[in-house]
N, C-alpha and C positions, 0 to 999 in steps of 0.2 A: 690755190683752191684746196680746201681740205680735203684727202683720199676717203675712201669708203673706209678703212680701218679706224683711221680716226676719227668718222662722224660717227661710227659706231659707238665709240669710245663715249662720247660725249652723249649720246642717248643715255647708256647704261648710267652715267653719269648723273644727271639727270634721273634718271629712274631710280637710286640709290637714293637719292635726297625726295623725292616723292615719297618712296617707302619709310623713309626717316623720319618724313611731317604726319605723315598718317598714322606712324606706329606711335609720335607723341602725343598727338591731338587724341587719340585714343585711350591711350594711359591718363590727362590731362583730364577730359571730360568723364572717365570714370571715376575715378580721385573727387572729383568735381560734388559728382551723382553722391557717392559714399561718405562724404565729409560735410555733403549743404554747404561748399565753397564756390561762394557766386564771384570774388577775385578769379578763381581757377577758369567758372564756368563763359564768365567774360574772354579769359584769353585764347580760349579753345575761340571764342565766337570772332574774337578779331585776327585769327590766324586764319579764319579760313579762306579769306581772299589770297592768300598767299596761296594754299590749294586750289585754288579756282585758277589763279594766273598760271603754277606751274603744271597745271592741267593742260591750257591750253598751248602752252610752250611744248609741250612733249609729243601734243597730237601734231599741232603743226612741222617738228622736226622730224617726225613719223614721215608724214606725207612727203615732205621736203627730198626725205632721203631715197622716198622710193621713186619719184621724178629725176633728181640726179644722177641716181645709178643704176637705175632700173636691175632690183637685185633679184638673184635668181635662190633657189634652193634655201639653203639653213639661213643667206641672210637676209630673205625673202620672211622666211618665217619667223625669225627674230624683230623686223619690224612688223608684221602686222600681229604677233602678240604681244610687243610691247606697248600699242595701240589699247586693245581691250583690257593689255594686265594697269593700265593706266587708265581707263575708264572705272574697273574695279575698284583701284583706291581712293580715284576721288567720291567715291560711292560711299567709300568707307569714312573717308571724309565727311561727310555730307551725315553719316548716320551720329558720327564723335559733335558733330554740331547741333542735330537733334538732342542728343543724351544731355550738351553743356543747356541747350533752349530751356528744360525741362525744370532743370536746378532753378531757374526765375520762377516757376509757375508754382513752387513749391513753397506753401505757408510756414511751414515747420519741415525739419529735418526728418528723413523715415528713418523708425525706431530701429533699430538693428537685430529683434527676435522677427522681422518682416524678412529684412536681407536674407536668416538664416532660411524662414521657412522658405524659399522659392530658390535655395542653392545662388541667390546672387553672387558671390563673391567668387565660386567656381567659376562659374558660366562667364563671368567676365577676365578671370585669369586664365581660364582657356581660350576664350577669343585673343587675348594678348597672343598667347602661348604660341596659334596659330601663326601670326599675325608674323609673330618674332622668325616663326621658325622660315615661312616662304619668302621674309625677305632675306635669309640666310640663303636659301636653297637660290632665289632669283641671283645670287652677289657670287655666288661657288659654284652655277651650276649643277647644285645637287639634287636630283629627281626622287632621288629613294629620300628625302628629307619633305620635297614635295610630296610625294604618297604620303607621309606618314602625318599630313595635315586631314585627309580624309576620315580616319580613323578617331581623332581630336574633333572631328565635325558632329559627331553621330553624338558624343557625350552631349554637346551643347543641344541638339537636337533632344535628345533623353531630358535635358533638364525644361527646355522650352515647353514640350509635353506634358510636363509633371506638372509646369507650373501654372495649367490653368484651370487642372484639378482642387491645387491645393490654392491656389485664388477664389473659387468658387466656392471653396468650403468657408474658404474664410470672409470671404462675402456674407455668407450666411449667419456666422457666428458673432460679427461684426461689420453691422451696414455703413456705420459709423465713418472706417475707414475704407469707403470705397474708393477716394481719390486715388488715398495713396497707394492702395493694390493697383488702379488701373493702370497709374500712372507707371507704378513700379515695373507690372506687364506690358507697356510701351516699351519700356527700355529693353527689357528684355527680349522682345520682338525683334530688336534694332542691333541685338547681340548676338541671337541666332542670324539675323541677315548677313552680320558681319561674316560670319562663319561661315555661307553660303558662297561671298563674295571673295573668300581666301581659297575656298575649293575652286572657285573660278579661276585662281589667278592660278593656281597650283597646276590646272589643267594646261595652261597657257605653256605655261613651261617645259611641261611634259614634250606638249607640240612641239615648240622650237628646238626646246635640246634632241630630244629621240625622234620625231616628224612622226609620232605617234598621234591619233585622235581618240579620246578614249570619253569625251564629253556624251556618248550618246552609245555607248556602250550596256549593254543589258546588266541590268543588277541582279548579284546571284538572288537568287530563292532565298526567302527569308521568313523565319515562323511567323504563325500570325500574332498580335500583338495581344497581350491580355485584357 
């Protein structure tokens, strides 16, 4: 029978190759988005069943392992955050499949002065950027790498904001392309979520490594918005 060490072993395991299919289906389907590559936007679409299976592989090893060894303390909390921080990615999954959907619905490729105007191309290499960094932090144990995905959150948040300003203008200036703005602010909705769903997982971490709870902690005072 395998020891509690080693089934551990084999979750994180596990858990490294989840965060490896997510971090690519996500590069995959934006590439996908930016290039009007429906080859690309196909292979994000037929990997996701891969996501979906080694989803359900990792919750049921979750469970599995807290019925065999009924664990207590850090490894108590190591499985029931690797639980939600694998709920998050197939989430994130789920949104890299939305984004490759989108590329089919699209008649023509978006212009690339669109991209510019709504910070596209940031906003999606900082959800990477995210992305890259907590699954570093999840594979190292690194917390202070975790925090510093919060701060990465707030830019994508700034551009998600801006961009429905400058959507609207451009609605205005150009009714023409309404598709492709709305569509475009789809995406971007599903990039800020990503963002949301890497703070989620970042907290996760925090919990298991330091048994820290910091999800429902007061946010400092902050000026009010222009």
């Amino acid at each position: 029978m395998t020891n509690l060490e080693e089934y551990k072993d084999n979750l994180r395991q596990a858990a490294r190759e989840m965060f490896d299919l997510c971090r690519k289906q996500l590069e995959t389907a934006g590439d996908a988005f930016l290039e009007f590559d429906t080859d690309l936007a196909e292979e994000v679409m037929r990997t996701e069943n891969r996501v979906n299976a080694l989803d359900l592989k990792i919750d049921r090893d979750c469970e599995r392992f807290i019925a065999l060894y009924t664990p207590v303390a850090r490894d108590l909390r190591f499985a029931l955050a690797l639980r939600k921080i694998n709920f998050d990615l197939e989430r994130i999954g789920d949104h890299a499949y939305g984004m490759a959907y989108f590329v089919a619905s699209l008649d023509e490729q978006i212009s690339e002065d669109k991209f510019e105007r709504v910070e596209f191309r940031p906003m999606f290499e900082g959800a990477m950027s995210m992305l890259e960094d907590i699954s570093t932090s999840f594979i190292e144990g690194d917390t202070k790498l975790a925090r510093q995905v919060f701060k990465k959150d707030k830019e994508l948040n700034r551009i998600n904001q801006q961009a429905v300003k400058v959507i609207a203008a451009a609605l205005k200036e150009d009714p023409n392309a309404a598709e492709q703005y709305l569509l475009l602010f789809s995406v971007i909705k599903k990039l800020e979520r990503i963002g949301d769903l890497v703070t989620n997982i970042a907290e996760e971490i925090i919990f298991y490594r330091k048994a820290e709870v910091i999800k429902h902690k007061k946010k400092k005072p902050t000026s009010a918005p222009d």
